[in-house]
C-alpha positions as CSV (number, residue, x, y, z in Angstrom):
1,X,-12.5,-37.2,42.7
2,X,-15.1,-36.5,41.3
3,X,-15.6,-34.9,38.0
4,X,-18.8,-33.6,36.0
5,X,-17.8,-34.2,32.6
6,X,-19.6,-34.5,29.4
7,X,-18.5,-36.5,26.1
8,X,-19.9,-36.7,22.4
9,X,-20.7,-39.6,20.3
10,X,-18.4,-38.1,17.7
11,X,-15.3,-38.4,19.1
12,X,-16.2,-42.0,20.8
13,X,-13.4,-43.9,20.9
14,X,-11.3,-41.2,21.6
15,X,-10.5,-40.3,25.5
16,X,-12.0,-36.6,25.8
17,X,-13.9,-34.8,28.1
18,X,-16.0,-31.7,28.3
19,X,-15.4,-30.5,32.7
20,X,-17.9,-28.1,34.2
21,X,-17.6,-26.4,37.5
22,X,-19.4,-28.7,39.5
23,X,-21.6,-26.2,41.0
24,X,-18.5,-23.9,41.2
25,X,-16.3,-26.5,43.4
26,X,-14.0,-26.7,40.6
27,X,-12.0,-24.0,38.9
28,X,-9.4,-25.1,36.3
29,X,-7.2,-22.2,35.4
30,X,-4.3,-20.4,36.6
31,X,-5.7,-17.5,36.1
32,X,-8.8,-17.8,38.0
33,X,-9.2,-17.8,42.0
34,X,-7.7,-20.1,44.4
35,X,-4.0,-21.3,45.4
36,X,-2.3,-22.5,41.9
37,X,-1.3,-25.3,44.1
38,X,-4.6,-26.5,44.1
39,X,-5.7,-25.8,40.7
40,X,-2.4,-27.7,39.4
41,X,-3.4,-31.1,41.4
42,X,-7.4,-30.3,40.2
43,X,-5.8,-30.3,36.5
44,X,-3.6,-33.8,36.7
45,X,-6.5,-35.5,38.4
46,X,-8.5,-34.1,35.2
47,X,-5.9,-35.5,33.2
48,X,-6.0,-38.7,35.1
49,X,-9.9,-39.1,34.5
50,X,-9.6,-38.3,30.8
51,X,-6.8,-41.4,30.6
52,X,-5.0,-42.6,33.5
53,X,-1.5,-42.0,33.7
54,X,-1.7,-39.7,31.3
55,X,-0.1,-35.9,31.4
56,X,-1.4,-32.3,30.8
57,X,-0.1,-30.2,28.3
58,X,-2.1,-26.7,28.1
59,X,-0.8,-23.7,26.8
60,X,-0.5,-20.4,28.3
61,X,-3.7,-18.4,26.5
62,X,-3.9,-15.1,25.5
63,X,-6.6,-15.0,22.3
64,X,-4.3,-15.5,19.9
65,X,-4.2,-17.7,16.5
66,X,-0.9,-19.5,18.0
67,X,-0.6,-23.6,17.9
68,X,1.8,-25.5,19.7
69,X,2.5,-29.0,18.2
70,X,3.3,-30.9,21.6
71,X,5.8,-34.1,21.6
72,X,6.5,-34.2,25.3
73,X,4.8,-32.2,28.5
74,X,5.5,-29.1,30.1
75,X,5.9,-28.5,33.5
76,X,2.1,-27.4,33.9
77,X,2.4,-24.4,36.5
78,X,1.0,-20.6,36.5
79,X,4.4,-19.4,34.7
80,X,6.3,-21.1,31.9
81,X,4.4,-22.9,29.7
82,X,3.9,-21.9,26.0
83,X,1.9,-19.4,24.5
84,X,-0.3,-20.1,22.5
85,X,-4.1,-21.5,22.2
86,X,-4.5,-24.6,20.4
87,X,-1.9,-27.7,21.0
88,X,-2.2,-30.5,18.9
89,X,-0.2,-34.2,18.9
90,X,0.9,-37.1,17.8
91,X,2.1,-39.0,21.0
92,X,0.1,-41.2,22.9
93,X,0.3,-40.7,26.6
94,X,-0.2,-36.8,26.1
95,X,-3.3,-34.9,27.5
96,X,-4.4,-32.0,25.7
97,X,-6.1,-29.3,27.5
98,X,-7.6,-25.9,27.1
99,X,-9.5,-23.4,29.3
100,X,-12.4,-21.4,29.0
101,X,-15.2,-19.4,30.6
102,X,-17.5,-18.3,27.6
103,X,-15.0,-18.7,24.6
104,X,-15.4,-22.0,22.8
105,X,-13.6,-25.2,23.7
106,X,-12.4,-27.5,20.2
107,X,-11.6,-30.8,20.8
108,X,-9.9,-32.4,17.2
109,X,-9.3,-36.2,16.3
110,X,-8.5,-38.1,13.6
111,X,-8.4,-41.7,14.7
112,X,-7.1,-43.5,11.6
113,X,-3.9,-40.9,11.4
114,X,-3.5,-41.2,15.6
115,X,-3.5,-37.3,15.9
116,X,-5.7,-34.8,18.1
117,X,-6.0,-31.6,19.2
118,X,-8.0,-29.2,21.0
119,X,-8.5,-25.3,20.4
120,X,-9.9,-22.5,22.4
121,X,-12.0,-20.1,20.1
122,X,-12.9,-17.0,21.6
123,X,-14.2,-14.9,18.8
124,X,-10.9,-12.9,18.7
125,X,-8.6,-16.5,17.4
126,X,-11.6,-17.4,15.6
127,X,-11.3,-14.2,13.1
128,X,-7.5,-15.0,13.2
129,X,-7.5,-18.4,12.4
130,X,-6.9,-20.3,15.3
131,X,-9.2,-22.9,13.7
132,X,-7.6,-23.0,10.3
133,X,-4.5,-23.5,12.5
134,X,-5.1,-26.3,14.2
135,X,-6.3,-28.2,11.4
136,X,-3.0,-27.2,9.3
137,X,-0.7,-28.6,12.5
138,X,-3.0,-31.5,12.8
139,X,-2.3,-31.7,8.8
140,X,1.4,-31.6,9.1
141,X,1.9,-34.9,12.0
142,X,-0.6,-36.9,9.3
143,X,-4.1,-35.7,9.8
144,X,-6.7,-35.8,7.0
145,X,-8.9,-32.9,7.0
146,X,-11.7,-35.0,5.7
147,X,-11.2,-37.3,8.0
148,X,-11.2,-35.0,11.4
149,X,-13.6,-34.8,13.9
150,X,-14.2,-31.9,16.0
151,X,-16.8,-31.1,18.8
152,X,-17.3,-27.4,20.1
153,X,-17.7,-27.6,23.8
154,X,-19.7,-25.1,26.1
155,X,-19.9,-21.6,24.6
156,X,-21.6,-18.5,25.7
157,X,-24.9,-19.0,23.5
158,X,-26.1,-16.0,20.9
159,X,-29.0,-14.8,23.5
160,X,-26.4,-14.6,26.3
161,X,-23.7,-12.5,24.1
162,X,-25.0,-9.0,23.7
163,X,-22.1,-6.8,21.3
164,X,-21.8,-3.4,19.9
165,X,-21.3,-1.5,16.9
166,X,-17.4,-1.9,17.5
167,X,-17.6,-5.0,18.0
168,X,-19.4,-5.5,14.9
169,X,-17.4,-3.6,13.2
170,X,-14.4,-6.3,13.4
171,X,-15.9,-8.6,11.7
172,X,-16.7,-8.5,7.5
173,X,-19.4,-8.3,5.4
174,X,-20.5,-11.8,5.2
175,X,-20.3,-12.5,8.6
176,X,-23.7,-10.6,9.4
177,X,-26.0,-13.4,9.2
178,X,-24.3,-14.6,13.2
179,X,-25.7,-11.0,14.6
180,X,-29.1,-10.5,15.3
181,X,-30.9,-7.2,16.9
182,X,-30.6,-7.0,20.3
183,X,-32.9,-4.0,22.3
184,X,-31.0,-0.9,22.4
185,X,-29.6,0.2,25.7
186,X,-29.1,3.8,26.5
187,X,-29.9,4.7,22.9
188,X,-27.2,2.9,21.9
189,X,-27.4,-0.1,19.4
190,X,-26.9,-3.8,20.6
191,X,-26.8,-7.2,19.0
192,X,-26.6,-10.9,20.0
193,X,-23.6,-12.5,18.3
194,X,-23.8,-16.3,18.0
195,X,-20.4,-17.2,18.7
196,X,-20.7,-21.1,18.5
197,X,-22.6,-20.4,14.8
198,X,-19.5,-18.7,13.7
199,X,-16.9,-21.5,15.4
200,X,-19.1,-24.2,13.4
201,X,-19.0,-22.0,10.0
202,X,-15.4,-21.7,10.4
203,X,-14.9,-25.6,10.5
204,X,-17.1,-26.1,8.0
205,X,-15.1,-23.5,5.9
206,X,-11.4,-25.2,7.0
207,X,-12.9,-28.4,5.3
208,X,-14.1,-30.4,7.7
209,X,-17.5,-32.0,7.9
210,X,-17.5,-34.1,11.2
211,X,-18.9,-31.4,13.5
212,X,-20.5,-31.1,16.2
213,X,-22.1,-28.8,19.1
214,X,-22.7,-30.2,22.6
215,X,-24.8,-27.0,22.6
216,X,-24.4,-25.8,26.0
217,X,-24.6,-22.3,27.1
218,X,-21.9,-20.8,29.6
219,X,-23.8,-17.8,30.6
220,X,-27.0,-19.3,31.4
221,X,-26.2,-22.6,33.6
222,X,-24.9,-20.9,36.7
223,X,-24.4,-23.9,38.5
224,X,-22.9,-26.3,35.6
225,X,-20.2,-23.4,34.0
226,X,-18.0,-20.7,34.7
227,X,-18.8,-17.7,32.4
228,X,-17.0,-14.5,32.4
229,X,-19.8,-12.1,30.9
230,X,-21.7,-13.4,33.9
231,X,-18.8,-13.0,36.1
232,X,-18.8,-9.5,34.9
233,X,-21.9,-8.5,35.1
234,X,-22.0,-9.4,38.8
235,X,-19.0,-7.3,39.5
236,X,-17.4,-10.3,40.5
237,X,-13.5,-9.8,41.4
238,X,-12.7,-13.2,39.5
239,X,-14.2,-15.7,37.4
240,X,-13.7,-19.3,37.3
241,X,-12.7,-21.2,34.1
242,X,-13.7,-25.2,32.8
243,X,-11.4,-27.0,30.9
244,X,-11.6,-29.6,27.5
245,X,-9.3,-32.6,27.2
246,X,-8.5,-35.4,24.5
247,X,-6.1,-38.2,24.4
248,X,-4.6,-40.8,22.0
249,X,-6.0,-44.1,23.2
C-alpha cells in the first residue's frame, strides 16, 4: 500500500512517520467516515510501514492532558481502547500512534534511554499539559529531558486559525504574543492564533531543546491533509483525520 508519509532529520534513526491523506484516499480514525473495518486494516498497514511487524497502540482522544504508558497493545478497534492523548514506551515492537485533523501531532524519542512517545496537542491539552505530560511519563521509564527529541507534525497554521474573544480569553496573560489581529467579522473581533508557536513554546518551556516543526499547514493543503476547520467551513457531514507514528528500532 501505498503511503504518503513524511519524516524529520531529527528523529533519524528512529522509525516514525508523519501520514497525510493521500489526496483524501486515506482516513485514519475511528471517528471519521468509512467502515471501521477498513480504517482498522488502513491503521496496521500504517503500523507495518512505520516498522514491520510491529503493532498499533493509539488511544482513544478526547482533548485531554491524559498519558498512557503502554507495555503491551490494545486491541485497536472503534470501542475499548484507553483514554487518553499521549502514549509513550519503553518496548520495542510497539507502534505509537495518534490522530489528528488540525490539532498538533508530537512525536518524542530519546534514543540513548530506548523510550518514545507521541502526543496530540490540540490547543485545549496543550493549556493542560499534555506536553509537560508526556515528557514526565517519558521521564519515569528512563528518559532524559535534555536528551529528547520531539518534532510537531502538521498543524493548522496561525493564518488558517481565526479565534475569538472567548477563545482568547482561555488563555493568560503572557500568552498574547501567539495572537495576532485578524479582520473583524460582523463587528465582532477576530484573531489568528498560532497554534504550532504555542506547541513549540510549550516544549521549550518543559525543558527540551531538540525541536522541531515540519511546518505544514492542515487547513491550507486540501489535497495532502485532513483539516477539520476546513471540514467545517464546507458544512461537510465528516472530516477525515492523518495519523503520527514512532517506533523503538
Amino acid at each position: 500500500m501505498d503511503f504518503a508519509i513524511e519524516t524529520h532529520a531529527l528523529l533519524e534513526g528512529v522509525p516514525h512517520g508523519f501520514f497525510g491523506s493521500a489526496g483524501g484516499a486515506h482516513q485514519f480514525g475511528f471517528g471519521g467516515p468509512g467502515d471501521p473495518a477498513d480504517v482498522r486494516k488502513l491503521r496496521a498497514a500504517a503500523a507495518n510501514a512505520i516498522l514491520p511487524g510491529g503493532r498499533l497502540a493509539a488511544p482513544h482522544q478526547v482533548h485531554s492532558p491524559d498519558v498512557v504508558t503502554v507495555s503491551q497493545v490494545w486491541d485497536d478497534a472503534a470501542e475499548g481502547r484507553p483514554v487518553a492523548d499521549a502514549v509513550v514506551t519503553a518496548r520495542p515492537g510497539i507502534v505509537l500512534g495518534i490522530v489528528t485533523a488540525d490539532c498538533g501531532p508530537v512525536l518524542f524519542a530519546d534514543r540513548e534511554a530506548g523510550v518514545v512517545g507521541a502526543a496530540h496537542a490540540g490547543w485545549r491539552g496543550a493549556v493542560e499539559g499534555v506536553i509537560e505530560n508526556t515528557v514526565a511519563a517519558m521521564e519515569a521509564l528512563g528518559a532524559r529531558r535534555e536528551a529528547i527529541a520531539a518534532v510537531l507534525g502538521p498543524t493548522i497554521a496561525q493564518a488558517s486559525y481565526e479565534v475569538d474573544a472567548p477563545f482568547r480569553a482561555r488563555f493568560a496573560a503572557e500568552d498574547e504574543g501567539f495572537f495576532a489581529p485578524a479582520p473583524e467579522r460582523e463587528g465582532v473581533a477576530r484573531w489568528h492564533f498560532d497554534l504550532p508557536g504555542y506547541i513549540l513554546a510549550r516544549l521549550a518551556a518543559a525543558g527540551l531543546s531538540k525541536i522541531a516543526d515540519l511546518d505544514r499547514d492542515t487547513f491550507s493543503h486540501l489535497a495532502r491533509y485532513h483539516s477539520h476547520r476546513r471540514a467545517t467551513q464546507a458544512r461537510a457531514a465528516d472530516y477525515g483525520r492523518q495519523i503520527s507514528m514512532i517506533a523503538l528500532p
